[in-house]
C-alpha positions as CSV (number, residue, x, y, z in Angstrom):
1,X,106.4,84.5,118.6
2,X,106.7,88.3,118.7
3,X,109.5,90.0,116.7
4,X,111.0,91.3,120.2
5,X,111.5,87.5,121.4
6,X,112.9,86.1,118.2
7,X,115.8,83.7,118.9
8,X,118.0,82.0,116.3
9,X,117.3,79.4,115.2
10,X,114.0,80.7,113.5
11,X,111.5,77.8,113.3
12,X,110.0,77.3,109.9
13,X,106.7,75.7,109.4
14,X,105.8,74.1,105.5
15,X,102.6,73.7,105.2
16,X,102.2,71.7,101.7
17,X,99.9,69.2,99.4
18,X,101.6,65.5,99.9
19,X,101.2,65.4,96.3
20,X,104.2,67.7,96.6
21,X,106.1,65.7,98.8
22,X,108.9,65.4,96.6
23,X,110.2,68.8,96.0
24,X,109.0,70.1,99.4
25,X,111.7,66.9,100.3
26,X,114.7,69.1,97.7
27,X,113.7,71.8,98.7
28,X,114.5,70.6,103.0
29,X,118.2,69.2,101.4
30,X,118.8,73.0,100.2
31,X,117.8,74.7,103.2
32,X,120.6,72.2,105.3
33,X,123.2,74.9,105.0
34,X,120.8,77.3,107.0
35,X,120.0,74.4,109.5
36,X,123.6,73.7,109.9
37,X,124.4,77.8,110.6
38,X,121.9,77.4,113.3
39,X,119.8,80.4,111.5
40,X,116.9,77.7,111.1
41,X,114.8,74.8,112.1
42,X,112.3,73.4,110.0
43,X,109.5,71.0,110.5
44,X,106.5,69.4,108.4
45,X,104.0,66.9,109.3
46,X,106.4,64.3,108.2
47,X,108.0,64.5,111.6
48,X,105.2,63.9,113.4
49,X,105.4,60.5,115.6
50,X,103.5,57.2,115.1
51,X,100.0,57.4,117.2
52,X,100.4,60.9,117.8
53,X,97.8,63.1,117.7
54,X,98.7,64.7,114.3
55,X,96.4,67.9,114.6
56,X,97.2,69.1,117.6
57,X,101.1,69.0,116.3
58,X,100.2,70.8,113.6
59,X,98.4,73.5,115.1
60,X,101.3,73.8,117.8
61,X,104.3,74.3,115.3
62,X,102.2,76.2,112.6
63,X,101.2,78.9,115.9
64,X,104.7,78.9,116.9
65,X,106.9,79.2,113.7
66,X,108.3,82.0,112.8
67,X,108.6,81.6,108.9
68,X,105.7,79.7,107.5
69,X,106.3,78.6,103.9
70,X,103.3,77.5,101.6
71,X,104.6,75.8,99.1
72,X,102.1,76.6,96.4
73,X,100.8,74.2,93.6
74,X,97.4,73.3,91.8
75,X,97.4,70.7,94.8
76,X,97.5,73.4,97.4
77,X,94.7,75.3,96.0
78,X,92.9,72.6,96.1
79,X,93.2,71.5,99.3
80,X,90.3,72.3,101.7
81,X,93.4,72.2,104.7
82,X,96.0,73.6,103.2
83,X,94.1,76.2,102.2
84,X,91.5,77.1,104.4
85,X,93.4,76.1,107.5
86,X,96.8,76.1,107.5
87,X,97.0,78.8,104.5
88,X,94.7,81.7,106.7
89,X,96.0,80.8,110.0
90,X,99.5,81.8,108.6
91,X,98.4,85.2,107.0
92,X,96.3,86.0,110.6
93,X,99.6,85.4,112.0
94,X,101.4,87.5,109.3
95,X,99.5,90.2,110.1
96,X,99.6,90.3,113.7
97,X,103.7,90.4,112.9
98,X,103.7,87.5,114.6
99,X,105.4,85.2,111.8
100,X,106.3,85.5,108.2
101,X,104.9,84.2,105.5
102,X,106.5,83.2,102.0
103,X,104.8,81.7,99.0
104,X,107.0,79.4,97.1
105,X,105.4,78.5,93.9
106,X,106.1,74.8,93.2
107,X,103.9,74.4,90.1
108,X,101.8,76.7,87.8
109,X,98.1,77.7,89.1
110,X,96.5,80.7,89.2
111,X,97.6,82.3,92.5
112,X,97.6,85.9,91.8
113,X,94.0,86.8,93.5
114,X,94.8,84.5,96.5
115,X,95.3,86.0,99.8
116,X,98.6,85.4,100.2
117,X,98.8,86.8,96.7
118,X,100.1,89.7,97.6
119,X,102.9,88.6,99.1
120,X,106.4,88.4,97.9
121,X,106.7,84.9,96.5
122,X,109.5,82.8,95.6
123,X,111.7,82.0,93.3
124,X,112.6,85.0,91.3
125,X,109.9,86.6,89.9
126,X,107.5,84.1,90.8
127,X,108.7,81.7,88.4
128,X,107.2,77.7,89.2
129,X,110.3,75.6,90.6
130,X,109.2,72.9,87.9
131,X,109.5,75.4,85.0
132,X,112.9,76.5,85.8
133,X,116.2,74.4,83.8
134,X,117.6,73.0,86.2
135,X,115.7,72.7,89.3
136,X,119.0,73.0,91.6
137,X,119.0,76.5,90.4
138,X,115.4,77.5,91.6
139,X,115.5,75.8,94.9
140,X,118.8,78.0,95.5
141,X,117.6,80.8,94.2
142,X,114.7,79.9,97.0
143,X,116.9,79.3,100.0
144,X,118.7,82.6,99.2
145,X,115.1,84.3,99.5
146,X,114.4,82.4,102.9
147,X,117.7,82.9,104.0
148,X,117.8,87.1,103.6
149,X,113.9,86.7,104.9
150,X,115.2,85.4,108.2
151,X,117.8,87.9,108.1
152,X,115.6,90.9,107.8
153,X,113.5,89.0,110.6
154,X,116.0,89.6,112.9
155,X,117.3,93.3,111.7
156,X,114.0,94.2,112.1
157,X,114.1,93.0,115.5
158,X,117.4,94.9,116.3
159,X,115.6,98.2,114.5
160,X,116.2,100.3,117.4
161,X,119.9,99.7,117.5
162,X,121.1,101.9,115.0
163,X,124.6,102.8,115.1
164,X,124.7,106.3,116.9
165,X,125.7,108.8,114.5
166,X,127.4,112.1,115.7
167,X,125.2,115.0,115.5
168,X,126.5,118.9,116.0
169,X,125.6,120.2,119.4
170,X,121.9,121.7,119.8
171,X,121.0,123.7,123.1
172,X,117.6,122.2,124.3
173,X,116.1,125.9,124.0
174,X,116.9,125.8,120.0
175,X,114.7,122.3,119.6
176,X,112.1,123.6,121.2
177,X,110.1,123.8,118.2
178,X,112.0,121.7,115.8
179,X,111.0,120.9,112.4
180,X,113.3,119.0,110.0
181,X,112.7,119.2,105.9
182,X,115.9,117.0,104.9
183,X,118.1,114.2,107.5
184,X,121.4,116.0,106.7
185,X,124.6,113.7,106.0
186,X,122.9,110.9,107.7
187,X,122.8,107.6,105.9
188,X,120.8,104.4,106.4
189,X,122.4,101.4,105.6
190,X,121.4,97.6,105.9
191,X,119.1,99.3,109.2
192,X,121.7,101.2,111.0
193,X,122.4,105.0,110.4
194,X,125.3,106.4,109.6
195,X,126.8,109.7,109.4
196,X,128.1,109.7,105.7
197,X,131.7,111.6,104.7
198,X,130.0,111.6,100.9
199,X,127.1,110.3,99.5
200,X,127.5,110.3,95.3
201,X,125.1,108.7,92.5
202,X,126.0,107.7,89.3
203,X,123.5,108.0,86.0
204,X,122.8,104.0,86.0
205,X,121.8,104.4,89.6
206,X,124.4,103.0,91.5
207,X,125.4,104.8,94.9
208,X,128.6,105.3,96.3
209,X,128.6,106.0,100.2
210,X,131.6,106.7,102.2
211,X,131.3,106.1,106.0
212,X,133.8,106.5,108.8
213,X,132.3,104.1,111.9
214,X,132.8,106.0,115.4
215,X,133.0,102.6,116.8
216,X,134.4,99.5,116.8
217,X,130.8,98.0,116.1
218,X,130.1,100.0,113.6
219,X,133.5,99.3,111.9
220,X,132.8,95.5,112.6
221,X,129.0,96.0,111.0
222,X,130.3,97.5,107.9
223,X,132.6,94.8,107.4
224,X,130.1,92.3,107.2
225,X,128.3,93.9,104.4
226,X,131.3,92.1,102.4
227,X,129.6,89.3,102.4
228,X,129.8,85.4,103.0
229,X,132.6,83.0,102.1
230,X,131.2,82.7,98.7
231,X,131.0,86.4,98.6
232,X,126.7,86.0,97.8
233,X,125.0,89.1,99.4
234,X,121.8,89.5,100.8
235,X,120.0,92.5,99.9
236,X,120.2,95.7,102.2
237,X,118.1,99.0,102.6
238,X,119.1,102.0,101.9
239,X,117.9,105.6,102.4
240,X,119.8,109.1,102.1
241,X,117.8,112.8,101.7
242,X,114.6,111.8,99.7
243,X,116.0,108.6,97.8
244,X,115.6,105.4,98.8
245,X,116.0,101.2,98.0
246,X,116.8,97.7,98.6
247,X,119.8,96.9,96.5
248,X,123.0,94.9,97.1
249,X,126.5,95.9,97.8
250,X,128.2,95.6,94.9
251,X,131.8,96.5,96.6
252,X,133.0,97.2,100.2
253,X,136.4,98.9,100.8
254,X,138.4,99.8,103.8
255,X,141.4,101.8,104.0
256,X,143.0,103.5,107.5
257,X,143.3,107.3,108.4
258,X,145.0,109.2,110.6
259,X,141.6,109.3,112.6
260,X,140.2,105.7,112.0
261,X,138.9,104.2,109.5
262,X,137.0,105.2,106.0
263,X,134.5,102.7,104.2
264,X,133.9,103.3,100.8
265,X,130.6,101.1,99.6
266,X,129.2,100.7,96.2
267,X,125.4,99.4,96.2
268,X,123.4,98.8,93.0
269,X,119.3,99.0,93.5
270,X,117.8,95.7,92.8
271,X,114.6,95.4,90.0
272,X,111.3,95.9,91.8
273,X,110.2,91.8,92.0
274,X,107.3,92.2,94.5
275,X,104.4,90.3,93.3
276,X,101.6,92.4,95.0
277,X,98.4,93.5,94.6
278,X,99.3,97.3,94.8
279,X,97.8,98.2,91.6
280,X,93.8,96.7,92.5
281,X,91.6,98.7,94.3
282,X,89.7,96.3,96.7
283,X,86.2,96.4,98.4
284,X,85.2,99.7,97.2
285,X,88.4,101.6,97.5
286,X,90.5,102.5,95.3
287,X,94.3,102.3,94.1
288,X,94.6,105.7,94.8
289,X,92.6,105.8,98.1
290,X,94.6,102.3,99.4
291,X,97.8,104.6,99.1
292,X,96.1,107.0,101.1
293,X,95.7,104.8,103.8
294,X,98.9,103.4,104.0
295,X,100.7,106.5,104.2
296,X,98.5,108.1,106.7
297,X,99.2,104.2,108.8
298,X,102.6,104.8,108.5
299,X,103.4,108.3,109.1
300,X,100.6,109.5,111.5
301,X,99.8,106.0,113.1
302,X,96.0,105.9,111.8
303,X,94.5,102.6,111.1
304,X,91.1,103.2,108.9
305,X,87.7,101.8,109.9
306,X,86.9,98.2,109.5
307,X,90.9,97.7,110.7
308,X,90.2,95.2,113.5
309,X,86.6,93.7,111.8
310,X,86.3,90.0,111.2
311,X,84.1,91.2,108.2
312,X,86.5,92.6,106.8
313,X,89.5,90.3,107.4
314,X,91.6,91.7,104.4
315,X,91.6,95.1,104.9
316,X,94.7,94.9,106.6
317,X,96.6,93.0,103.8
318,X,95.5,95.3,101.3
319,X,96.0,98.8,103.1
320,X,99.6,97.5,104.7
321,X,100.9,96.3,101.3
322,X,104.4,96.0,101.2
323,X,105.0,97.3,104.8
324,X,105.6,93.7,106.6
325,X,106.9,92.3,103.9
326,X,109.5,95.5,104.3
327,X,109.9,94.6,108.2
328,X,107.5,96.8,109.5
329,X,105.3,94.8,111.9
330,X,102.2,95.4,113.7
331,X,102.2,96.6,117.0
332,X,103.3,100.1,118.2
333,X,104.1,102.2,114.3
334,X,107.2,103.5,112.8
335,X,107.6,106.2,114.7
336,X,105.9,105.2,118.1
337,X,108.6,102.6,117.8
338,X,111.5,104.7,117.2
339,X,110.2,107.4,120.0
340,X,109.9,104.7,122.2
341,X,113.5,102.5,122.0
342,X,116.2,105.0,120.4
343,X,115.3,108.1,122.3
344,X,117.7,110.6,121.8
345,X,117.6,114.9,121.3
346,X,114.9,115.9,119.7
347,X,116.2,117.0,117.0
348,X,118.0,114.0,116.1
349,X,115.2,111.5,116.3
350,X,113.0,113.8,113.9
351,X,116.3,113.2,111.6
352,X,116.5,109.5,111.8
353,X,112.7,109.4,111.9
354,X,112.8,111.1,108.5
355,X,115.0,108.8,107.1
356,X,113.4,105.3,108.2
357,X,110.1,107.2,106.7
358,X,111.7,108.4,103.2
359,X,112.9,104.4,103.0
360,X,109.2,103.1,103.6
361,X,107.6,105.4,101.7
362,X,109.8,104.9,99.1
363,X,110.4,101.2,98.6
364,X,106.5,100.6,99.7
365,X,105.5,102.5,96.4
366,X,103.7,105.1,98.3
367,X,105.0,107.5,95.6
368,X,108.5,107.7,93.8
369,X,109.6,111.0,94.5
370,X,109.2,112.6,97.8
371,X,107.8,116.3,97.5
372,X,107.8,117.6,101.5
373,X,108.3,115.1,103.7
374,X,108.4,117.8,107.2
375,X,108.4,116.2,110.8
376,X,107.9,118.1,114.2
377,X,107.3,120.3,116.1
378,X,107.2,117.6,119.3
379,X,104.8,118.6,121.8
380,X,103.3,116.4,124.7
381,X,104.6,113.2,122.8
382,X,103.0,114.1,119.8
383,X,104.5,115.0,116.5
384,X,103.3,117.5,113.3
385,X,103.8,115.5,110.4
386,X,103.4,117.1,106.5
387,X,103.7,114.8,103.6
388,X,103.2,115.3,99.4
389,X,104.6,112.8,97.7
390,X,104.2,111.7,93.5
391,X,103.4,108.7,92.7
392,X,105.4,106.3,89.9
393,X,104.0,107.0,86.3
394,X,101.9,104.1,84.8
395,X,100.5,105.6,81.7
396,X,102.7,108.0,79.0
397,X,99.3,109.8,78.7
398,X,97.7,110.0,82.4
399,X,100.0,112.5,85.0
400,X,101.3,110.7,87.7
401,X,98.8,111.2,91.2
402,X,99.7,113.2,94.3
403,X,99.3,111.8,97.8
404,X,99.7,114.4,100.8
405,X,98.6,114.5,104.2
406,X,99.0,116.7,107.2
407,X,98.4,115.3,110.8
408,X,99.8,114.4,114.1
409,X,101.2,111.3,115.3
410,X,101.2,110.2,119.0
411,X,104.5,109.4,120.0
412,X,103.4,108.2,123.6
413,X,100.9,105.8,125.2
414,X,97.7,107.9,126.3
């Protein structure tokens, strides 16, 4: 199913060794809250009925789920279907941005060079469910993953619905040739933007973002970043000027003005837990020249030679990285996307584009610290783009590399 036609419930496909049977059973029980929300339906081969061909059902529900969850053990590995049928069907589908995948690691084996090993896996920090205390606690910890995975399923699906943020008056001659270096007092939050009263950031890293919503949806969206009954909160991004992150709200207050209403919100960054391959070079490229690529995918729309070849079937994993995982789909790129269902001024899209770009580029570990990051001038539906960005330090002794790019981006169908 493709990310536009998502509908709640999300169906959720476990592919599994029956050796597993029994925790993929605990692990069903923990996900009932979801099921009983609505946000999910699951199925395994377990459901399958008596003289029923059981192929056939398999290949039907694993091509139509939405979340596919391999539930990953020696077993698995081992398994000529799980892993060479069900296991690359699911990461074809993954990148296509037709479904998401999520490992769960059941029981220690070596995974890391897998395909899927890339991927964020589950619980936290990749920790086997049989290795954890109690085992209550990691299967949780695991519906809490799948539960703010399915949420960012269907953010990303409402992408183009961010809140409409007041911008000062530009006459169309002025834009003519826009260019913006910074996104102003724009803020994005949990994937809307917001115009922010006061953005602040304290030594530890915490942020502190005051909003006031211009609409009753807006005020209704911010009030849900409280949290659940329980007051558990999934993780949000977040993206203001050049710095960016996925973090959690650590506090949401409202209090009334003469003119409305002002949110003050406290988010803390969450630890980095992606278990990717971002730091191998693969197939003759390297490190440096994957991050090369995946900038110059995301900002100027250029997929690299070899993209579509069935030679070469994990290219697209490698290059990508992070970028699905993020919400970013295949299909039309960031800014295609944007241009195409939230088109507004000139001027302001190049601002919002900015910002969706600084939060990518950012929490995708293209670099760390955002040099020039200069979009526009538009012109016939294409866009300028300039980039130099610094990558994270990894050793005290080597300096950290520098990734730039200059191009255009098509903004339009040709």
């Amino acid at each position: 199913m493709s990310q536009s036609t998502r509908q709640l419930p999300l169906a959720v496909f476990f592919s599994y060794s029956h050796r597993d049977e029994l925790l993929k059973d605990e692990l069903v029980v923990h996900l009932a809250s979801l099921k009983r929300q609505g946000v999910i339906k699951v199925w395994h081969d377990r459901m399958i009925s008596a003289g029923t061909e059981w192929a056939g059902q398999i290949d039907q529900h694993l091509a139509s789920a939405d979340v596919i969850l391999l539930l990953i053990s020696p077993d698995f590995i081992a398994s000529d279907y799980c892993y060479d049928i069900e296991m690359r069907r699911a990461l074809e589908r993954h990148e296509r941005g037709e479904a998401r995948v999520i490992p769960i690691i059941l029981r220690s084996c070596d995974w890391h060079g897998a395909p899927f090993g890339k991927l964020q896996a589950l619980p936290k920090d990749a920790q086997p469910v049989n290795r954890w205390p109690d085992r209550d606690d990691a299967l949780t910890d695991v519906a809490i993953g799948i539960r703010s995975a399915c949420r960012r399923l269907v953010e990303a699906a409402a992408l183009p619905k961010a809140e409409p943020a007041a911008m000062p008056p530009v006459s169309q001659g002025s834009q003519a040739n826009s260019r913006v270096t910074n996104s102003g007092n724009l803020v994005l939050l949990a994937s809307r933007i917001y115009e922010a009263q006061g953005v602040e950031e304290a030594a530890d890293g915490t942020v502190q973002v005051r909003v006031a919503p211009s609409t009753s949806e807006a005020d209704a969206a911010l009030r849900g970043l409280r949290g659940d009954a329980y007051g558990r909160r999934d993780a949000v991004n977040f993206a203001h000027h050049n710095q960016a992150f996925l973090g959690r709200i650590d506090s949401a207050t409202r209090s009334s003005t003469g003119n409305g209403a002002l949110w003050t919100l406290t988010l803390k960054p969450e630890d980095s837990q992606r278990n990717s391959l971002g730091d191998m070079a693969y197939n003759g490229l390297s490190v440096d020249d994957l991050v090369e690529l995946r900038a110059r995918l995301l900002l100027l729309d250029e997929k690299p030679p070899r993209w579509e070849s069935a030679r070469d079937p994990m290219l697209k994993t490698f290059v990508a990285g992070s970028l699905p995982q993020l919400g970013l789909e295949s299909g039309p790129g960031l800014f295609p996307g944007l241009w195409h269902s939230n088109r507004t001024d000139e001027l302001s899209f190049l601002r919002r584009a900015r910002l969706w770009a600084v939060f990518y580029l950012v929490v995708s570990e293209i670099c760390e610290h955002i040099i020039d990051l200069t979009l526009g001038p538009l012109s016939d539906g294409v866009m300028d783009v300039q980039f130099r960005g610094r990558r994270k330090k990894v050793y005290s002794n080597v300096e950290p590399t520098e990734i730039s790019l200059k191009g255009k981006c098509r903004l339009t169908s040709t």
